[in-house]
C-alpha positions in Angstrom: -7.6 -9.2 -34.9 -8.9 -10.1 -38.2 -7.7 -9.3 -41.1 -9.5 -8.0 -44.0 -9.9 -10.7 -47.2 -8.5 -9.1 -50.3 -12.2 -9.1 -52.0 -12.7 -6.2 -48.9 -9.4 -4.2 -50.0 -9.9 -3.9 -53.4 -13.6 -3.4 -53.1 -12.7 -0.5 -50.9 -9.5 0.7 -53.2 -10.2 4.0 -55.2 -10.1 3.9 -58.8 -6.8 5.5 -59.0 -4.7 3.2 -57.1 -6.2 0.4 -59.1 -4.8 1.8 -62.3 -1.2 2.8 -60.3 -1.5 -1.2 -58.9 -2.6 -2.7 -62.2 -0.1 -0.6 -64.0 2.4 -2.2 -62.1 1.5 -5.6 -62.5 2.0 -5.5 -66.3 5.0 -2.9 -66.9 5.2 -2.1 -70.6 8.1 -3.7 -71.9 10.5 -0.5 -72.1 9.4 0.7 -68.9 9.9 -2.6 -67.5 13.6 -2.8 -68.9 14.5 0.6 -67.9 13.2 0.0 -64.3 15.3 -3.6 -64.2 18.4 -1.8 -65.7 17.7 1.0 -63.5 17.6 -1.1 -60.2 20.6 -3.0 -61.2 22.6 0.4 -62.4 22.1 2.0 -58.4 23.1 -1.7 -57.2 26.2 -1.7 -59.1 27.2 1.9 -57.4 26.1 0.7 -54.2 28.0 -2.1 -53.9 30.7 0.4 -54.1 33.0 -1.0 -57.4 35.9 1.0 -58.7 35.4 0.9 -62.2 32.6 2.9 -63.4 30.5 3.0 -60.1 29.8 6.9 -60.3 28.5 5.9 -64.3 26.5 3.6 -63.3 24.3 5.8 -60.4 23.9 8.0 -63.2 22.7 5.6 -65.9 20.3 3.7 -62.6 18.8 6.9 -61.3 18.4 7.7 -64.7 16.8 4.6 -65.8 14.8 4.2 -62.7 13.4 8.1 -63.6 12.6 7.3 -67.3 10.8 4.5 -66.3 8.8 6.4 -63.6 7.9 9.4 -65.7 6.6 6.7 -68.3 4.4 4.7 -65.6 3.3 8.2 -64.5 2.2 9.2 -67.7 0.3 5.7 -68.1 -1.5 5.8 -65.1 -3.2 9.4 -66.2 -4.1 8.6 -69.8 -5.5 5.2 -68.2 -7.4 7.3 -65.8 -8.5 9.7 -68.3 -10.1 6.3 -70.4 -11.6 5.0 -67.7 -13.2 8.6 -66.7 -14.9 8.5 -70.2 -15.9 5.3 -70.2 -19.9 4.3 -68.7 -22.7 2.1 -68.9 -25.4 2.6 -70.4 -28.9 0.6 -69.8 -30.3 -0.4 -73.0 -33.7 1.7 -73.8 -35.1 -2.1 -73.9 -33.9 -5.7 -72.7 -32.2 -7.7 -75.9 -34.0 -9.7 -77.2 -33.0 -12.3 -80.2 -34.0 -15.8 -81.5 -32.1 -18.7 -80.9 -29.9 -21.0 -83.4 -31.1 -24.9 -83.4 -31.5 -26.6 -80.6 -32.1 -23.9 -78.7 -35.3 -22.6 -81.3 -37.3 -25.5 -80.1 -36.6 -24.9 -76.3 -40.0 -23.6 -73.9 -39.2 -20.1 -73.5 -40.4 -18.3 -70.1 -41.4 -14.3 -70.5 -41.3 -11.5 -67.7 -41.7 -8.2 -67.7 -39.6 -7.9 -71.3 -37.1 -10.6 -70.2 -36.8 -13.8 -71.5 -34.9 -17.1 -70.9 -35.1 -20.8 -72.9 -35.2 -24.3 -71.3 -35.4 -27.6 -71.7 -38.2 -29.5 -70.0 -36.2 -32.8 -70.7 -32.9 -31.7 -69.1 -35.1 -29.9 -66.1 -36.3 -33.5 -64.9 -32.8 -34.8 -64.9 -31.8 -32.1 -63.0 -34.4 -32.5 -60.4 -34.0 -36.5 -60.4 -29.8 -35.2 -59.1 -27.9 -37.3 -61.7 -24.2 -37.6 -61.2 -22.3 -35.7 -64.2 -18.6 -36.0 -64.1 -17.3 -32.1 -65.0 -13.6 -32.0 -67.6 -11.8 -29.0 -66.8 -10.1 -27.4 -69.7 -6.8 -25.9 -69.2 -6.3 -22.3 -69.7 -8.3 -18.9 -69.6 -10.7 -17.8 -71.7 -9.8 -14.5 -73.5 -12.5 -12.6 -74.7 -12.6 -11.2 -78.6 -9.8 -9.7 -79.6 -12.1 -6.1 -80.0 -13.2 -6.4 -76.4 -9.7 -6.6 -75.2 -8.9 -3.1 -74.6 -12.7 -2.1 -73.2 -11.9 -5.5 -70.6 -8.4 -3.8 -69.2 -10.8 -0.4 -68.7 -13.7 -1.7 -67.3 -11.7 -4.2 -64.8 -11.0 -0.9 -63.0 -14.1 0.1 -62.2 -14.6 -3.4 -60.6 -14.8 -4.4 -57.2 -13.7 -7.4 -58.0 -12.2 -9.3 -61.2 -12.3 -13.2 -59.5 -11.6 -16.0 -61.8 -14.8 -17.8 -62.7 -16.2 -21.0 -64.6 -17.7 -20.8 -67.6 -19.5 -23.4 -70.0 -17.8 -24.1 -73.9 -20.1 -26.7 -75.0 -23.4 -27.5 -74.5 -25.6 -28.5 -71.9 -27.9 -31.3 -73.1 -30.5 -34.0 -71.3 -28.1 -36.8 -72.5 -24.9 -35.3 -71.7 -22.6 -37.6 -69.9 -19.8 -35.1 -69.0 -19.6 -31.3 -69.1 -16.5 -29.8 -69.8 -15.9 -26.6 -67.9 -13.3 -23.7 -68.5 -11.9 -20.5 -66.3 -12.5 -17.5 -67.6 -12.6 -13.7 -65.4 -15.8 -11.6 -64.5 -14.8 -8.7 -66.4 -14.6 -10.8 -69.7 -18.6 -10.8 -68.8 -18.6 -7.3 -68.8 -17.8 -6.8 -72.0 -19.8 -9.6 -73.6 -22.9 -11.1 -72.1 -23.7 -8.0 -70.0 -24.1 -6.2 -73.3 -27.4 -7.9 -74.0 -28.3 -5.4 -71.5 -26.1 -2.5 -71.2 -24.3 -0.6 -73.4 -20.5 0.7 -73.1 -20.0 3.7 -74.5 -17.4 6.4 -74.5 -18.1 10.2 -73.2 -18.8 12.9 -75.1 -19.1 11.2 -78.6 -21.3 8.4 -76.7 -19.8 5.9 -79.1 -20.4 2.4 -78.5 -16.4 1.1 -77.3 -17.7 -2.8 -78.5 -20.6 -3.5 -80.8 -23.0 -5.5 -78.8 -24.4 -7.1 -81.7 -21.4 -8.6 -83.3 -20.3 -9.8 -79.7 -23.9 -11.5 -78.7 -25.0 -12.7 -82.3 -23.8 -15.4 -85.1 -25.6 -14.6 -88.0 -28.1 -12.9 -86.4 -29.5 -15.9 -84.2 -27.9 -16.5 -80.2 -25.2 -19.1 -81.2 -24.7 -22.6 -79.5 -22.4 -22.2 -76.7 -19.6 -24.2 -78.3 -19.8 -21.1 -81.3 -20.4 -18.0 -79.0 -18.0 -15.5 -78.3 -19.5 -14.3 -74.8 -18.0 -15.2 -72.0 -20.9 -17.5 -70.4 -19.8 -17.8 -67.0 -22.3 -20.1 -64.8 -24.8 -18.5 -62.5 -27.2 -19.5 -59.9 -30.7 -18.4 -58.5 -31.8 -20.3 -55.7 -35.2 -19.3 -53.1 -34.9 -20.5 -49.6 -38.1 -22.2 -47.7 -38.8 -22.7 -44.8 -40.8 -25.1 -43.0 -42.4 -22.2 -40.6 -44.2 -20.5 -43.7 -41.3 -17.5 -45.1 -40.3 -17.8 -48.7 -37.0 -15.2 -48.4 -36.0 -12.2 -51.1 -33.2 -10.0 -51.0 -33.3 -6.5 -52.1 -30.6 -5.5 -54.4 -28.4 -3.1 -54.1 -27.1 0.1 -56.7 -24.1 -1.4 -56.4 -25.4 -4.6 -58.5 -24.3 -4.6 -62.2 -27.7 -5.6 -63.1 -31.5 -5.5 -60.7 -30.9 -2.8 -58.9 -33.6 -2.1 -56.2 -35.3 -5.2 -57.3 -36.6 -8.3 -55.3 -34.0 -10.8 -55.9 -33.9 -14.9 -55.1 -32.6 -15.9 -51.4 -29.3 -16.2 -53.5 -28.0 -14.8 -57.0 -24.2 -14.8 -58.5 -22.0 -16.4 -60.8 -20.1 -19.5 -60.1 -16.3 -18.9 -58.8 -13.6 -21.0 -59.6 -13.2 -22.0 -56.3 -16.2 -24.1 -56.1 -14.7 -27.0 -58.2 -13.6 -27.6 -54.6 -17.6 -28.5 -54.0 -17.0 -31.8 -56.2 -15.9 -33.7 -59.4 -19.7 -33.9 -60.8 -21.9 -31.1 -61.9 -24.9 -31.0 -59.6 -22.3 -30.5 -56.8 -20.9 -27.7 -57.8 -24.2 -26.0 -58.6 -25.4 -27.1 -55.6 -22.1 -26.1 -53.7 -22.2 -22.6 -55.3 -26.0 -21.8 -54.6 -25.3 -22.6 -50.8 -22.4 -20.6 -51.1 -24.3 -17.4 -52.5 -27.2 -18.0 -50.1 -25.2 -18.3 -47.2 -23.2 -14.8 -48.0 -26.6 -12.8 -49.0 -28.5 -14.2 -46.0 -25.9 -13.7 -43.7 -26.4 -17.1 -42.1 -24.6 -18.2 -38.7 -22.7 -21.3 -38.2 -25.5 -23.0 -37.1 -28.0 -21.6 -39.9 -25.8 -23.8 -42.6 -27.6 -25.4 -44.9 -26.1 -28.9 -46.5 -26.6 -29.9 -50.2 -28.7 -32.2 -50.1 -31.2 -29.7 -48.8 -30.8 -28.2 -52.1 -32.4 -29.1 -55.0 -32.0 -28.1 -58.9 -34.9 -27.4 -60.6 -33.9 -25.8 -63.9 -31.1 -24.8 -66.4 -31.6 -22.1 -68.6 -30.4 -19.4 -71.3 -30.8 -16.4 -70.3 -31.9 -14.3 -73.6 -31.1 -10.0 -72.4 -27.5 -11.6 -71.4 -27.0 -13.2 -74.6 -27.8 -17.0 -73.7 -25.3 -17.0 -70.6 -26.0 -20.2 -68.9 -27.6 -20.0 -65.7 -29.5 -22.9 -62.9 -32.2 -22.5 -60.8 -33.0 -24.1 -57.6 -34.7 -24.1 -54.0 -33.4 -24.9 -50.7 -35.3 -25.9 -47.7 -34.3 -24.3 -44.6 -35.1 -23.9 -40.8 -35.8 -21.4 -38.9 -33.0 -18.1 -40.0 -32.6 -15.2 -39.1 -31.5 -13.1 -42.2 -28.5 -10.1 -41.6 -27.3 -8.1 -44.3 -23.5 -8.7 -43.6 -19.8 -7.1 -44.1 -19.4 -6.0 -47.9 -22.6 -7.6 -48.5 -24.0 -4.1 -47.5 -22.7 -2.9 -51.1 -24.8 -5.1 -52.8 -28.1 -6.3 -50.6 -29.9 -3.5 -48.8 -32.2 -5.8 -47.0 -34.7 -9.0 -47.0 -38.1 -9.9 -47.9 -40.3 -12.8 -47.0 -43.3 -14.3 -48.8 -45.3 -15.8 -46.1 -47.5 -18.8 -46.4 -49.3 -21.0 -44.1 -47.5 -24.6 -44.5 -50.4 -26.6 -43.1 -52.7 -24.9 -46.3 -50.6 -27.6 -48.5 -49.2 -27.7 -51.9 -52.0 -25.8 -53.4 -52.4 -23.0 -51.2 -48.3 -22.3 -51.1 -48.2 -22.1 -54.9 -51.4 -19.8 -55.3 -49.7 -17.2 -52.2 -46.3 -17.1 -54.3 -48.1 -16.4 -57.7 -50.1 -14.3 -56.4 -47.2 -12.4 -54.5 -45.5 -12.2 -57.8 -48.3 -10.7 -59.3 -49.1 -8.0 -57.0 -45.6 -6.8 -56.9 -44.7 -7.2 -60.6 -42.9 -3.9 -60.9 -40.2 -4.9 -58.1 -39.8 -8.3 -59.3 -36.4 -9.3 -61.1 -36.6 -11.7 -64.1 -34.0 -14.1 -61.8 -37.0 -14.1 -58.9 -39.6 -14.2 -61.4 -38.0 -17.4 -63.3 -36.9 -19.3 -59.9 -40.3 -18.8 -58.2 -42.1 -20.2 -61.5 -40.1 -23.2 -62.1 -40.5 -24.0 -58.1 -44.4 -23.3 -58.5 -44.5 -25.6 -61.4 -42.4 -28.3 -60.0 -44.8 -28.7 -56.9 -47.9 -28.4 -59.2 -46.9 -31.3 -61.2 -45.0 -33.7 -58.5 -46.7 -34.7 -55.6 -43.2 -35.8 -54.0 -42.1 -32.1 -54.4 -44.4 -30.8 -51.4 -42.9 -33.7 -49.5 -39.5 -32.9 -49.7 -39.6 -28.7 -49.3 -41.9 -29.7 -45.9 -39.6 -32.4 -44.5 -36.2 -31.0 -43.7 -34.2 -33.1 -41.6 
């Protein structure tokens, strides 16, 4: 029989035995000490010693009972804060300028959402350059004002998985990229307040101010000078040689996009794919077959490998405060697409845009453009930016048509 993987428990734990849990795993430092003293107190009586043994049940089980009435009455106030706490989407996506060398970037517009890129560092990416990664040592810890609304929100989470994100910045003649673990709920209360807001119930308060988290005077900071937590994240569209360009529909239980047309596959990196490789384009490429794979719902023999998959574009993403983000496509066989497992709480189903591959370059570009324009409304900025930067990429290099067509 098997077992289910601990992202399945906790995604399936309620809220309040994540408090009693978490509660647990960071005692206070006086409930701690009465607990130990307690423990060691009824030990001392059990093991039966003459001298003081009846004094020493009373002073455990008294200890042991201090300690729990003071848990107890931790775990309700923390579920009274996290009862008052909600999101709140932003009445419009954030939007800010960018601090040098970002300000002379090509900026893409969707729908109210914006991103920045380099078209330099794009054709690097896309010629797959070998980048040695540096990990840094230690966890990021978010501002010392988000600390608190962090420890709330991680509740509320399904799941709280290390992740990697980027300290410096990401340039077209970067020769190592340094890397650093850091824990999805730090994004929570940082770059996801570029497009929602935390507030408190009843006074509807703001718990962080978005503003002071996201901004450095007034302008998107350089990575190596923000104070978000600008974990990596991937979009990737899969294509096949038979004519389907596949979307996932997302689900309410998505922190962002909800019942929008997403790319074949969308997340953030985990730390787990250094494992992909030492280099940079392997662990993008490791983690978009990764996310594909999951939200497709591929079989064993439905794999993809990387060098099916092929970066097109890095980019800033402006309504999550320039978190850093890559865009690629993979080419793919014949699949047949399954919302799978816990995937259910976040994908409600698939989409295909269907072409004709022997109507060439050309006619691929003008069916996905115009698929995008007929069904704007349902498009998410992630889709919209993926599919542009793969329309572009075959417009401009004859060698790109080539390679989607021709998988081995």
């Amino acid at each position: 029989m098997l077992l289910p993987d601990r992202r399945t428990v906790r995604a399936h734990m309620p809220y309040a035995l994540r408090i009693v849990v978490g509660r647990f795993g960071r005692l206070s430092a006086l409930h701690g000490t009465l607990l130990l003293l307690g423990v060691v107190g009824l030990v001392i009586s059990l093991v039966g010693l003459d001298v003081g043994s009846v004094l020493a049940f009373t002073l455990g089980l008294a200890g042991i009972l201090l300690s729990v009435v003071g848990i107890v009455a931790q775990v309700i106030e923390d579920w009274v804060r996290v009862s008052r706490i909600y999101f709140d989407a932003r009445a419009k996506p954030f939007d800010a300028s960018y601090s040098a060398p970002y300000d002379g970037w090509s900026r893409v517009h969707f729908n109210g959402y914006s991103s920045v890129h380099s078209e330099e560092l794009d054709a690097r990416l896309r010629d797959d350059p070998v980048i040695p990664l540096e990990i840094e040592q230690g966890l990021w810890s978010v501002p010392p004002e988000c600390e608190e609304a962090r420890q709330l929100v991680r509740v509320r989470l399904d799941f709280d998985e290390a992740k990697i994100r980027l300290p410096d910045d990401l340039v077209a003649e970067a020769d190592v990229v340094r890397v650093q673990r850091t824990r999805y709920s730090a994004h929570t209360v940082t770059n996801l307040l570029g497009e929602k807001v935390l507030r408190e119930r009843q006074r509807h308060r703001e718990l962080v101010h978005s503003d002071a988290v996201l901004l450095r005077n007034g302008l998107i900071p350089q990575l190596r000078y923000s104070r978000c937590s600008n974990h990596l994240g991937v979009d990737v569209v899969a294509v096949s040689a038979s004519g389907r360009v596949v979307l996932t529909l997302q689900g309410e239980k998505n922190t962002t996009n909800q019942g929008k047309l997403a790319p074949s596959g969308s997340g953030s990196m985990d730390w787990a794919d250094l494992q992909a490789g030492p280099d940079l384009l392997g662990l993008v490429k490791g983690a978009m077959l990764r996310e594909m794979s999951e939200e497709l719902g591929l079989r064993r023999n439905e794999q993809v490998v990387p060098s099916d998959i092929r970066v097109l574009r890095y980019v800033r993403v402006t309504n999550w405060g320039g978190k850093p983000q890559f865009c690629g496509v993979a080419r793919i066989g014949d699949v047949r697409e399954q919302v799978r497992g816990i995937e259910h709480r976040y994908h409600r189903d698939h989409f295909s845009i269907d072409f004709d591959p022997g109507g060439g370059a050309q006619h691929f570009v003008a069916t996905v453009r115009g698929y995008v324009q007929d069904n704007a409304s349902r498009v998410s900025f992630p889709l919209y930016e993926t599919l542009d930067v793969l329309c572009s990429w075959i417009d401009r290099d004859p060698r790109a048509w080539v390679w989607l067509m021709n998988r081995a």
